[in-house]
C-alpha positions as CSV (number, residue, x, y, z in Angstrom):
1,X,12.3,-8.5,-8.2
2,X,10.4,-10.9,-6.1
3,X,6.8,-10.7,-5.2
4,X,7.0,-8.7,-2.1
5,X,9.2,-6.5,-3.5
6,X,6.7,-5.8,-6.3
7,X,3.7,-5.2,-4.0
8,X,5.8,-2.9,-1.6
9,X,7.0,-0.5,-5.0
10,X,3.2,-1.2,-5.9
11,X,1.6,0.4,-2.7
12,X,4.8,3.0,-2.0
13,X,3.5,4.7,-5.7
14,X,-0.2,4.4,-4.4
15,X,0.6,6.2,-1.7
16,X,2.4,8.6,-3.6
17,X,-0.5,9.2,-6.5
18,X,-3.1,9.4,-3.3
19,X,-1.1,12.0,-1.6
20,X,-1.4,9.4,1.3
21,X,-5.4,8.8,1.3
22,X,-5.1,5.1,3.4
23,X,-8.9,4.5,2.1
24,X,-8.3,5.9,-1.5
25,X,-5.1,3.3,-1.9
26,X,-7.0,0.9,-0.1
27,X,-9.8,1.3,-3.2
28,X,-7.3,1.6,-6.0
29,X,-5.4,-1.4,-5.5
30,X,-9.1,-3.3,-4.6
31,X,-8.1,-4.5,-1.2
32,X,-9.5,-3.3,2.0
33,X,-7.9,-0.8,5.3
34,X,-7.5,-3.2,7.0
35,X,-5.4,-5.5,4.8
36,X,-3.6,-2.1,3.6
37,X,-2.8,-1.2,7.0
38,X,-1.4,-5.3,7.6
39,X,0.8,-5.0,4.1
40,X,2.1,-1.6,5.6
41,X,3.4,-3.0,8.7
42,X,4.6,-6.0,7.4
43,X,7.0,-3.5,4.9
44,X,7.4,-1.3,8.0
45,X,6.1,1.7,5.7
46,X,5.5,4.7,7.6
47,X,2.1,6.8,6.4
């Protein structure tokens, strides 16, 4: 797997174990919304 590929399957089961919660991801993987929001698009992960 390559690093994006990581981080997407990273933020896809964050999503999942927040039952979609953007600011509750957002604190469990320690970044901010805003950067959360920039990795979703950049995936083009729907919330």
């Amino acid at each position: 797997m390559t690093l994006d590929e990581i981080e997407k399957h990273t933020i896809l089961q964050a999503l999942d174990l927040q039952n979609g919660n953007i600011s509750q991801v957002a604190l469990s993987l320690g970044i901010s919304r805003a950067a959360l929001y920039r990795r979703l698009e950049k995936y083009g992960i729907n919330y």
